[in-house]
N, C-alpha and C positions, 0 to 999 in steps of 0.2 A: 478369515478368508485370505490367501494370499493375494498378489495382483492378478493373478488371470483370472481368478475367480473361484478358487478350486479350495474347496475345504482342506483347513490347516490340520496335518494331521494330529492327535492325542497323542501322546506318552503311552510309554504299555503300561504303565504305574497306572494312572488314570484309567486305561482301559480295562485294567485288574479289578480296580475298585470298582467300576461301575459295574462288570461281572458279579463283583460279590455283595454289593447293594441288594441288585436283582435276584441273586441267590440266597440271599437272606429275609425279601421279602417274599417269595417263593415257598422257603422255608417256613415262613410265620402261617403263611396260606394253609400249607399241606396239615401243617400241626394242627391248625383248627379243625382242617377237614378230617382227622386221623379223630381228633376229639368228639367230632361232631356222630361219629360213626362208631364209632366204642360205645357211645350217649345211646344212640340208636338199639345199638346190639343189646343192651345190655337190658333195655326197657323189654324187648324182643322175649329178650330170655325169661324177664321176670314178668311176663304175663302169664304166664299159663305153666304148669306142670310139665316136665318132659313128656311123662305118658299120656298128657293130657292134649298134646298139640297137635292142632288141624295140618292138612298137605300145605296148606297156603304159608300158616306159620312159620312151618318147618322151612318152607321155600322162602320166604323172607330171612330167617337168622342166615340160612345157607348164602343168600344174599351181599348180606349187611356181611356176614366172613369173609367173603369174598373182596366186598369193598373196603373190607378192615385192609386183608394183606395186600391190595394195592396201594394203598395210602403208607402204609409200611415199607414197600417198596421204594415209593417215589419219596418219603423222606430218604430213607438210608442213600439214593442215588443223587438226591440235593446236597447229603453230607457229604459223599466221594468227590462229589465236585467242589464245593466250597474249599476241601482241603487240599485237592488238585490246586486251587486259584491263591489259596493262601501260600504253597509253596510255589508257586509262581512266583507271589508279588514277593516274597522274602526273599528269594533268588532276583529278581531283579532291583528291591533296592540296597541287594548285598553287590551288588554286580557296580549299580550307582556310588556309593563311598566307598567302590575300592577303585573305582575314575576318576573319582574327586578325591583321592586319596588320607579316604577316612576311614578304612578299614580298621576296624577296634582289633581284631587279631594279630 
C-alpha cells in the first residue's frame, strides 16, 4: 500500500504471470472436462449397436458430441491465449534487459 492508501501497483511481468498461472489452471480444468466427456461418449457408444439405439440414446451421444466440441473449443481458445500472454511476457522481459542493458543481442 502506498501512504494514501492506494494499492501499490504490480509489474506487467507479474501481471503476466498471474494471467498465465490462471490460464494454465484453467487449462488443467477444461482438459479433464474434455476427458471426462470423450469417457462419457465413448461408454454412449459402446452400449448398444448403431442400429440398435433408442431416440433417447441417439439424443444423448448427440449430446455428449456436442459437449465434446465445446470442450475442444474452450481448450484451443485457453491455448490462443496462453500464447498471446507468453509473447506478452517475453516482450516485456526483452523490453526489461534491454533498460537494464542486458540485451543478449
Amino acid at each position: 500500500m502506498t501512504a494514501q492508501g492506494q494499492p501499490t501497483p504490480i509489474s506487467e511481468r507479474v501481471r503476466l504471470v498471474i494471467e498465465l498461472t490462471w490460464i494454465n489452471s484453467e487449462h488443467l480444468r477444461s482438459k479433464s472436462r474434455f476427458a471426462g466427456v470423450e469417457i462419457e461418449l465413448e461408454s454412449a457408444l459402446a452400449a448398444s449397436r448403431p442400429e440398435a439405439r433408442t431416440s433417447l440414446q441417439l439424443l444423448r451421444i448427440e449430446m455428449l458430441r456436442d459437449q465434446l466440441w465445446e470442450a475442444d473449443r474452450a481448450l484451443s481458445a485457453l491455448e490462443e491465449e496462453r500464447a498471446r500472454l507468453e509473447a506478452a511476457l517475453a516482450n516485456a522481459e526483452a523490453a526489461t534487459r534491454t533498460a537494464h542493458g542486458r540485451d543478449p543481442r
